[in-house]
C-alpha positions in Angstrom: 2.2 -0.9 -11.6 -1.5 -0.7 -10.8 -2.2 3.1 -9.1 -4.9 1.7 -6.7 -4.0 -0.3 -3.8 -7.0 -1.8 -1.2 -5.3 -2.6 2.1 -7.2 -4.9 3.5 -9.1 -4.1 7.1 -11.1 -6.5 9.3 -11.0 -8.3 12.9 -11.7 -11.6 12.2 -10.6 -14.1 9.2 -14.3 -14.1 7.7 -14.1 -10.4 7.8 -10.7 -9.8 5.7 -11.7 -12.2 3.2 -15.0 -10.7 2.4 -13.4 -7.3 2.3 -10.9 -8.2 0.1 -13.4 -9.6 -2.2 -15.9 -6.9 -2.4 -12.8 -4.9 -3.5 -11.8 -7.6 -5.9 -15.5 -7.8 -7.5 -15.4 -3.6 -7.4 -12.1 -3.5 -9.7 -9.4 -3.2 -7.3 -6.4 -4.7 -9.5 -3.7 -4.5 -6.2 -4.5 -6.3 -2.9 -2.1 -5.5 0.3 -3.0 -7.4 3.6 -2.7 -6.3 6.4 -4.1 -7.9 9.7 -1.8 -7.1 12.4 -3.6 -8.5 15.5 -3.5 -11.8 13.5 -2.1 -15.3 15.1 0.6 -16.7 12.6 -1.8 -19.1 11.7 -4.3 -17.6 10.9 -2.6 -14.8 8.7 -1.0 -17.2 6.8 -4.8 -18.8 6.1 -6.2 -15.7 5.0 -2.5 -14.8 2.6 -2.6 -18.4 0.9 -6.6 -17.7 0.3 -6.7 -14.9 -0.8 -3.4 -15.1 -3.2 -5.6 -17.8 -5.0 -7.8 -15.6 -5.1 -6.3 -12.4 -6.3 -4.6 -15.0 -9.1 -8.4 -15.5 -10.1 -8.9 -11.8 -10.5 -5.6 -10.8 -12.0 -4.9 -8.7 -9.3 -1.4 -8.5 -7.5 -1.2 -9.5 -3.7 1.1 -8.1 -1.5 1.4 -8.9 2.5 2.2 -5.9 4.9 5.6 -6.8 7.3 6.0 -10.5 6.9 8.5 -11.1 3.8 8.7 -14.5 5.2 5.0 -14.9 4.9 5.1 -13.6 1.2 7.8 -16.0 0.3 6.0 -18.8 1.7 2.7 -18.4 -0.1 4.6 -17.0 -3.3 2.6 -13.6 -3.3 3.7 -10.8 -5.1 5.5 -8.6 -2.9 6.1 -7.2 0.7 5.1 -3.7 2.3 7.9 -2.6 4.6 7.3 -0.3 7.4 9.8 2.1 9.0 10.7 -0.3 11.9 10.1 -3.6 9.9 13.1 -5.4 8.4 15.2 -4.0 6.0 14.4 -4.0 2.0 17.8 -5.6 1.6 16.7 -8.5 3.9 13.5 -9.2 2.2 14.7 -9.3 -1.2 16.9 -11.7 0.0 14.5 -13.5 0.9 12.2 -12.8 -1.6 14.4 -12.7 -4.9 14.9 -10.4 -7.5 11.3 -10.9 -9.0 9.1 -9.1 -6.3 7.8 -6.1 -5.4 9.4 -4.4 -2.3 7.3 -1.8 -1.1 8.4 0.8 2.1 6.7 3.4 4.3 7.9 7.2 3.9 6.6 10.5 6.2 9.1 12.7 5.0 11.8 13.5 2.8 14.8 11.9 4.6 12.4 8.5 4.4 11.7 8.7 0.8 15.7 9.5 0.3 16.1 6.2 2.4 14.0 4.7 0.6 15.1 6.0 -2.7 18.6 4.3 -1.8 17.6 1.0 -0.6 16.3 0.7 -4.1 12.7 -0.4 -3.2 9.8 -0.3 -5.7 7.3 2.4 -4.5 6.8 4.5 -1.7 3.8 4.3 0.5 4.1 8.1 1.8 1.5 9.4 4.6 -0.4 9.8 6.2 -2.4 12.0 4.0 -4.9 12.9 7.4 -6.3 11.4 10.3 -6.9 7.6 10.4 -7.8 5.2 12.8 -6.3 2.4 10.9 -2.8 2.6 12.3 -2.2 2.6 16.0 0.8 5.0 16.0 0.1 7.9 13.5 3.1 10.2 12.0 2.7 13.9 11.6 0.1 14.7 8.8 1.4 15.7 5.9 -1.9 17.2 3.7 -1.6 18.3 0.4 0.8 21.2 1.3 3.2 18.1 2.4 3.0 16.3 -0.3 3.7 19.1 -2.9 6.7 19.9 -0.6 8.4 16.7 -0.5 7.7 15.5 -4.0 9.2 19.1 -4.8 12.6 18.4 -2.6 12.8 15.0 -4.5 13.0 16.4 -8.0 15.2 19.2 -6.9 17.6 16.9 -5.4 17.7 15.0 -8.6 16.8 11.9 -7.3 15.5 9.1 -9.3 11.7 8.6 -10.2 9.9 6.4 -8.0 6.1 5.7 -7.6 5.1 7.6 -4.4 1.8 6.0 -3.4 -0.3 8.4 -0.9 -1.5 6.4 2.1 -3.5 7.0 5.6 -7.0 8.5 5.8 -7.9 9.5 1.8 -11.6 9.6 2.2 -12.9 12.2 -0.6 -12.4 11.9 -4.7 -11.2 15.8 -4.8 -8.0 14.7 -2.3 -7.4 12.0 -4.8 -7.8 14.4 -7.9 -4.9 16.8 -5.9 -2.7 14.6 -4.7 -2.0 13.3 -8.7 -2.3 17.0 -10.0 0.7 17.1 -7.8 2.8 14.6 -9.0 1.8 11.1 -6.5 1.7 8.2 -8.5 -1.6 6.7 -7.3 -3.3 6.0 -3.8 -3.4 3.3 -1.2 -6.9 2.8 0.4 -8.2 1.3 3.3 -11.3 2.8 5.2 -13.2 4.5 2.2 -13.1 0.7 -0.1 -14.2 -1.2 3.0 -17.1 1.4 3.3 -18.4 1.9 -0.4 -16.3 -1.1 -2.5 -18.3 0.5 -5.6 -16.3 3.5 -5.5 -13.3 2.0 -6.8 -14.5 2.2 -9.9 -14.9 6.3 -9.7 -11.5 5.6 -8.7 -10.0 4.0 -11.1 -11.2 6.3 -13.5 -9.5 9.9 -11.8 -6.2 7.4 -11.7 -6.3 6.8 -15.8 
């Protein structure tokens, strides 16, 4: 499992797809996209697109909510938010073969998520971000360390906890492995400076 993730920002369909790309031609190996003001139409333009595309690259594309959409444009996998449906209904809809991904703020969600047998954690947010509307309490590094802590001494199984929601230095990103995350799910900072996914990719090694 690739350690960076790009999800995918813009307003407009022209807007998402360039994104993405510039990602794409930067090195990112792990698409997720997420348009959520999107009419049904045009999101599933821009997932059909741009799973071609990320085919082209090599790269794995996964769409945030909409298992249905996933399943229709045969992409990778599914991102799951707290209050989307459950990972047992997608992977019935999706089959065994996919990548079910869910959303985590604390350690009861990762435990949740832990027992619904999903594939990674997206766990955040790591600080501020204006990329989600409603915003969970910020967990830092200090929140991390914690909860990654309570999962090992619970003796839970290992999953790959992805940190997510306003990462927008290379130090966090350096912390957040040193204490035990898996790898990092970007938005904001790759939509700014596509270039540095290649500094990335390289702390992630």
């Amino acid at each position: 499992m690739e350690k960076l993730q790009y999800i995918s920002q813009g307003q407009t369909l022209t807007e998402q797809k360039n994104n993405i790309l510039k990602a794409l031609d930067a090195g990112a190996k792990w698409i997720q996209i997420r348009w959520k003001d999107a009419d049904e139409k045009s999101r599933y333009m821009l997932a059909e697109q741009i799973k071609q595309t990320c085919s082209e690259f090599g790269a794995s594309c996964i769409i945030n909510d909409h298992p249905s959409l996933a399943a229709a444009v045969d992409a990778d996998g599914v991102h799951l938010g707290l209050d989307d449906c459950s990972v047992t209904a997608a992977r019935d809809i999706l089959g065994a073969g996919k990548i079910i991904g869910g959303t985590a703020n604390s350690f009861a969600d990762v435990k949740q998520r832990i027992s619904e047998h999903c594939d990674y954690i997206g766990l955040g947010p790591f600080n501020y971000t204006t990329t989600k509307q409603k915003l969970s309490p910020l967990l830092g590094i200090a929140g991390y360390e914690n909860i990654i802590q309570q999962v090992r001494l619970a003796g839970l199984p290992p999953i790959p906890i992805f940190a997510i929601g306003g990462i927008s230095q290379l130090e966090d990103i350096q912390q957040l492995l040193e204490i035990g995350v898996y790898g990092v799910a970007l938005s904001g900072i790759v939509t700014k400076t596509p270039n540095i996914v290649s500094s990335i990719n390289k702390i992630l090694l």
